[in-house]
C-alpha positions in Angstrom: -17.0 11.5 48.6 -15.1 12.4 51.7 -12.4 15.1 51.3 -9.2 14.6 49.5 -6.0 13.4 51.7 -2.6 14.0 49.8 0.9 12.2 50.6 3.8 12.3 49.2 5.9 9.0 50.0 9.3 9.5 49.0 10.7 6.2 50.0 8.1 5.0 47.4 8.6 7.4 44.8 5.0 8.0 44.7 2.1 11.2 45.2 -1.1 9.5 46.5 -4.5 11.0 46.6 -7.3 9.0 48.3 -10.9 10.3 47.4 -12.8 7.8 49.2 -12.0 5.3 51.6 -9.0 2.7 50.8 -9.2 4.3 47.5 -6.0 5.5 46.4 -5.0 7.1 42.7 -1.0 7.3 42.7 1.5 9.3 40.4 4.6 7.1 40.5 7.9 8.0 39.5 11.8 7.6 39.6 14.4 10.5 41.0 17.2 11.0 39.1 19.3 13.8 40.8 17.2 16.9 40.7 14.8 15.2 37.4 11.5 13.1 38.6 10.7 10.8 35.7 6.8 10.7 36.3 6.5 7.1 34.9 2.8 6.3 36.2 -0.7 7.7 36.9 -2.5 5.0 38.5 -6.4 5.6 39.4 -8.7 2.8 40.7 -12.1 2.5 38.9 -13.9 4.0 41.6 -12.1 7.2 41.4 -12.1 7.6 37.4 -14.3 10.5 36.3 -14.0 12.4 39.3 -10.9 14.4 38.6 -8.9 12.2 40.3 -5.7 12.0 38.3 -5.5 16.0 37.9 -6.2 17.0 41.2 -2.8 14.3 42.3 -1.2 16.0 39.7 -1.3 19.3 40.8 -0.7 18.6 44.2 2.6 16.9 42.9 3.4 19.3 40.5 3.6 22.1 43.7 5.3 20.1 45.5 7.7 19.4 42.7 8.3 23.4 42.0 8.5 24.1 45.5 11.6 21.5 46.4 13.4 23.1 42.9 13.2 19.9 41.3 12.4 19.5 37.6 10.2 16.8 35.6 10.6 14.3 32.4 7.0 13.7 31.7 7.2 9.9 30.9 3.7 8.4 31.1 0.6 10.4 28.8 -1.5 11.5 31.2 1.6 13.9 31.9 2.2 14.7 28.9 -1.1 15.9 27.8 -1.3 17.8 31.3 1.3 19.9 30.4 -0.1 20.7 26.9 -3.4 21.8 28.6 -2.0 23.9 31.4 1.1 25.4 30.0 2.1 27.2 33.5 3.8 23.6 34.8 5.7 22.9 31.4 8.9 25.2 33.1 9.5 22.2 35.2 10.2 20.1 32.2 13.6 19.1 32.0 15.5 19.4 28.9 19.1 17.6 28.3 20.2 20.7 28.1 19.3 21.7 31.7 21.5 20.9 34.3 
């Protein structure tokens, strides 16, 4: 397994992580003001198993805090993310929040 490369394409609304060659596991999602709806985690069979999905999270969720922006955690993976590491779920946007 080669080391990870990140990117962040914004014109896609999408965090990428590739793990191995051509491999790509993507967090996709739709900006709404200052809310990301993180709608997808997408990870190819040959990245499942190796952390994958958490590791793009993570990167995304820094990336996320450090522009000020704020989540709705749409797809599961997300949502159970945040219930095991409690530090991100301040990003969470409330309807409340403005």
């Amino acid at each position: 397994m080669s080391s990870p490369n990140y990117r962040h394409l914004a014109e896609e609304q999408s965090y990428q992580l590739e793990l191995e060659p051509d491999q790509w596991a993507r967090l996709d999602y739709q900006r709404e003001g200052n809310v990301l709806h993180l709608n997808h985690t997408i990870v190819p069979p040959s990245l499942r198993g190796k952390g994958a999905a958490a590791m793009l999270l993570e990167f995304a969720l820094k990336d996320i805090d450090e522009q000020g922006l704020m989540i709705n955690p749409v797809c599961t993976y997300v949502q159970s993310y945040l219930k095991r590491y409690p530090k991100w779920q301040r990003l969470a946007y409330n309807r409340g929040d403005s």
